[in-house]
N, C-alpha and C positions, 0 to 999 in steps of 0.2 A: 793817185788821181783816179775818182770812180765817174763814170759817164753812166744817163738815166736814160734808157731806151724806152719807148713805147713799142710794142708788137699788140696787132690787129691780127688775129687770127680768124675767120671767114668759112663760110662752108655749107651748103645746105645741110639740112635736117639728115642723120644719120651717118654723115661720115667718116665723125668718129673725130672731131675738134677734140673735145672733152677728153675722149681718151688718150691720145696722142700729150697732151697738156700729165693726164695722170703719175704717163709713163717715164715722161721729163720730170718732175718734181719728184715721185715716190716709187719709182718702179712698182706700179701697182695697176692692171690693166682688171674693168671691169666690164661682161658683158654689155651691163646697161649702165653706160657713163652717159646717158642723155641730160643734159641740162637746160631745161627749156629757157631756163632767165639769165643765162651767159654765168661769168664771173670774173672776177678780178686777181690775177695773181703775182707777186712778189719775190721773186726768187733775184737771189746774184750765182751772177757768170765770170767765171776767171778767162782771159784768152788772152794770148803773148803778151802775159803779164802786167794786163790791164784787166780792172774789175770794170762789171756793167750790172747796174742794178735794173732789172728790168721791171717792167709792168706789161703784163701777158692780158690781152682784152679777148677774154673766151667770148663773142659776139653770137648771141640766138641772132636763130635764121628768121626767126618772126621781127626782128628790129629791122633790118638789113633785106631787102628781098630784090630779086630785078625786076619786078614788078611793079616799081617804087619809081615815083618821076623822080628829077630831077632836084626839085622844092623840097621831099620828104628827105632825098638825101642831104638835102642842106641840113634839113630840122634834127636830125639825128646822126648824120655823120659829121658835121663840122663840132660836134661838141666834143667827141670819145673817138673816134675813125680819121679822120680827116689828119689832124695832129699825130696821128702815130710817125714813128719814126722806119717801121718797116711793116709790111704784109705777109700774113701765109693764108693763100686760098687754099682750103681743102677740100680734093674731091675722093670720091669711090671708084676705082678703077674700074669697078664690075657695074658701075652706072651713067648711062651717058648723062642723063639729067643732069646728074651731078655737077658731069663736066660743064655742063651748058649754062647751070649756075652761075660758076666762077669767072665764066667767060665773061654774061654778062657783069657781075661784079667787079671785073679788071675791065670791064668800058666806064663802068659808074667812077672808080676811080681815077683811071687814067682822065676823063672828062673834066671832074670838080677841079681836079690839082690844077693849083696859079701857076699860070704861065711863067716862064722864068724862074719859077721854086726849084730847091733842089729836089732831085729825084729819089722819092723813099722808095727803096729799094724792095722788089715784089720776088716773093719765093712761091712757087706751082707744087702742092705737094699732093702727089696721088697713095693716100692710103688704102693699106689691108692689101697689099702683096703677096700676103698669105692665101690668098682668093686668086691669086695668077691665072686661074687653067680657067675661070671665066670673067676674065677680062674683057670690054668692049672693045678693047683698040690697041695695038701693037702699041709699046714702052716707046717707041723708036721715034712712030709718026706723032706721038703725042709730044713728046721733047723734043720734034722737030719743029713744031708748030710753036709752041712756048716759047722757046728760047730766039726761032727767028723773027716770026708774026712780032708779038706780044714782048718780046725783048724783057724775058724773064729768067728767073733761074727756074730748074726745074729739078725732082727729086721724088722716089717714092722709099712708100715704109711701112711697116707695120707696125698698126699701134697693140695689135692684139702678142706679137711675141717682141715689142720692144726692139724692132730691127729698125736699124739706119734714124731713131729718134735722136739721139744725142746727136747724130750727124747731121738733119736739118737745120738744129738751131745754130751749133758752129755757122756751117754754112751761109746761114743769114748774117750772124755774127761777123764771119768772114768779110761778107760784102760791104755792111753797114763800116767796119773797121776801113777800108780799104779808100773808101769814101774819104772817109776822115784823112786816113792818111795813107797815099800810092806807097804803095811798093812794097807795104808790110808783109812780111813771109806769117802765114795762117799756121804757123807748127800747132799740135794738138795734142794731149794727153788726155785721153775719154777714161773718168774715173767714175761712172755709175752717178743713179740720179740725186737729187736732192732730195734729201731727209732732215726737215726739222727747219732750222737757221746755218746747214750748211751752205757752202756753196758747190758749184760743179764747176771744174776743171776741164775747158774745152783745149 
């Protein structure tokens, strides 16, 4: 039995969505993986031996902005965003902007979602850990606030040397599973990204 995921991936301009998506599908990290017009991608997921065919929504920061009332988010998030089945905000650790981005983008969300809907599960992902030493904000007080505020998961990586990538999506994969059904143990065998019409083995 295979289940169809939608993932909304989010993030202002430069933090490195795209690349983060490259590194999961092809283990291939490019300086300039900027993609201004989003895209759409395809890959399946194995995890405790359920398939998940997912659709990965790389979202430009020019569609999506907090900037954005309420109405605009109807106009373009109810159609491609709104229906996802999970979120990953992406921010730059060495940018507070960044942060302040997603912040607003996890109100726009948290706001539109129908009352009484079930809760798509939101993952906080601060990239480019490989930039640590100038960081805005202690790892600690940033996953303090995520996960208690904003009742999120929280999780950083590098999309530049491919660190803790295949660990987020589990992770998400994790939650979303978990959802579906209590109590499932998340065992994992992390076998490198997709290439081609494989799958990856979380």
């Amino acid at each position: 039995m295979a289940d169809f995921l939608k993932i909304a991936i989010l993030g202002a301009p430069g933090v490195g969505k795209t690349a983060i998506i490259q590194q999961f599908l092809w283990n291939e990290f490019a300086e300039e993986a900027h993609c201004p017009t989003g895209g759409v991608y395809r890959p399946s997921v194995v995890l405790n031996d359920r398939i998940y065919h997912l659709v990965i929504l790389d979202i430009p920061a020019s569609l999506i902005s907090p900037a954005h009332t309420l109405e605009r988010w109807s106009e373009v998030g109810d159609q491609d965003i709104q229906p996802a089945h999970a979120y990953i905000l992406v921010y730059d650790i060495c940018c507070f902007s960044s942060f302040e981005y997603i912040k607003a983008i996890h109100q726009l969300i948290m706001t539109k979602r129908p009352a009484g809907s079930r809760k798509a599960p939101i993952l906080i992902v601060g990239n480019k850990r490989d930039l640590q030493r100038w960081r805005v904000a202690p790892r600690h007080n940033v996953a303090a606030l995520v996960k208690r505020s904003w009742k999120c998961g929280y999780i950083e990586c590098s999309a530049k040397y491919n660190w803790h990538i295949l660990l987020l999506f589990k992770e998400l994969l994790k939650t979303v599973g978990c959802l579906a059904c209590k109590g499932a143990h998340a065992s994992a065998c992390l076998q490198g990204g997709l290439r081609g019409d494989r799958c990856v083995i979380l």
